[in-house]
C-alpha positions as CSV (number, residue, x, y, z in Angstrom):
1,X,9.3,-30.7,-34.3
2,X,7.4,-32.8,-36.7
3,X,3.8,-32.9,-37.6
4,X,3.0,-36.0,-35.1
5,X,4.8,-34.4,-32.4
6,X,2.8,-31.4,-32.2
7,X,-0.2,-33.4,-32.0
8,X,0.9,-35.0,-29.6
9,X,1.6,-32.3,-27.5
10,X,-2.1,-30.5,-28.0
11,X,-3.8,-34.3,-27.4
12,X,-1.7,-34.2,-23.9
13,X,-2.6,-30.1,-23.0
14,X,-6.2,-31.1,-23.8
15,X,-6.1,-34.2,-21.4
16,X,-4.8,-32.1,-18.5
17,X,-7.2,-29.3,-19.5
18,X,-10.3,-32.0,-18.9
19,X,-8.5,-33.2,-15.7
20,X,-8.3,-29.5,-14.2
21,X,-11.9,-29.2,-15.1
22,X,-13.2,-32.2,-13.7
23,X,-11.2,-32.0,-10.5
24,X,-12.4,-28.1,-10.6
25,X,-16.2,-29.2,-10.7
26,X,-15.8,-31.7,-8.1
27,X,-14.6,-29.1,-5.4
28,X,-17.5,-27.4,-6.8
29,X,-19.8,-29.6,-5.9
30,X,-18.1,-30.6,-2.5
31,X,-18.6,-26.5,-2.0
32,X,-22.4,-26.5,-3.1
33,X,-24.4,-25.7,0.3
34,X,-27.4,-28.3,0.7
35,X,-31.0,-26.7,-0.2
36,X,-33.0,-25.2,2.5
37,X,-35.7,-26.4,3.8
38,X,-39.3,-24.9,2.7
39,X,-40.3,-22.6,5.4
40,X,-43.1,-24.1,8.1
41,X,-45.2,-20.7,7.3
42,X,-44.3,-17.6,5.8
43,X,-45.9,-13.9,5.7
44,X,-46.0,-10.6,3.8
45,X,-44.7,-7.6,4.0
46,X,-45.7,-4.9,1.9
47,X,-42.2,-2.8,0.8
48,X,-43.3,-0.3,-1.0
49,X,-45.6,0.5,-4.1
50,X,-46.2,-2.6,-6.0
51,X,-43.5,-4.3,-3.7
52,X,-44.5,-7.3,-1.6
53,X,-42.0,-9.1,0.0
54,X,-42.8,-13.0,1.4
55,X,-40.4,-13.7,4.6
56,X,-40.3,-17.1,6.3
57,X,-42.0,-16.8,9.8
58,X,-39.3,-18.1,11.7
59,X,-36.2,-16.9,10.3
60,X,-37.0,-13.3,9.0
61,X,-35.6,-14.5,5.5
62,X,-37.0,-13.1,2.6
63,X,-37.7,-15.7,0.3
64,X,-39.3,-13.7,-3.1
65,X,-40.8,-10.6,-4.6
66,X,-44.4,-10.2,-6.1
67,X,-46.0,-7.2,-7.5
68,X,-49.5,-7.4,-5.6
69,X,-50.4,-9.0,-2.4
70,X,-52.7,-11.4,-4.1
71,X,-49.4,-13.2,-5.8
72,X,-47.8,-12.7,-2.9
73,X,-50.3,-14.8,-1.5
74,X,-50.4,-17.7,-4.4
75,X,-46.3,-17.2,-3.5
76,X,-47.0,-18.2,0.2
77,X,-49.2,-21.2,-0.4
78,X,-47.0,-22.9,-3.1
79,X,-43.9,-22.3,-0.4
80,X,-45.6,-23.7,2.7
81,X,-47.1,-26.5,0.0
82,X,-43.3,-27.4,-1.4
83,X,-45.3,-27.1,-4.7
84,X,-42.8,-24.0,-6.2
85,X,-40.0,-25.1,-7.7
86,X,-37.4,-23.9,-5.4
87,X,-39.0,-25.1,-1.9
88,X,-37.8,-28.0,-0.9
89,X,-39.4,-30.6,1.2
């Protein structure tokens, strides 16, 4: 096997390596579950010390962590706002 041939062969194991990934990212993304909505209200729940949890009203689900009830708080707001950056609208 010459020189050209072996080239060859790497050019073609690279092309079906870049096919498996781009057919592998596409299921991916067909997999990806749609964002959820930001939560209508939410409330607090102290967990422990220095442990406040934010749940969504409605569905029980807790939705972040924050140290002191007054970020809790600010965590609320920008939820029920869809001003954080993971609440969607």
């Amino acid at each position: 096997m010459n020189a050209l041939q072996k080239a060859k062969a790497s050019i073609q194991h690279l092309t079906d390596l870049l096919y498996s990934t781009s057919t592998a990212r596409t299921v991916f993304q067909a997999k990806r579950l749609p964002p959820l909505p930001a939560p209508r209200a939410t409330t607090a729940y102290i967990a422990g010390k220095g442990m406040v949890q934010v749940r969504d009203a409605d569905t029980g689900r807790v939705l972040g962590f924050r140290q002191t009830h007054k970020e809790a708080a600010w965590l609320q707001q920008a939820l029920e706002n869809g001003t954080h950056p993971h609440a969607t609208a």
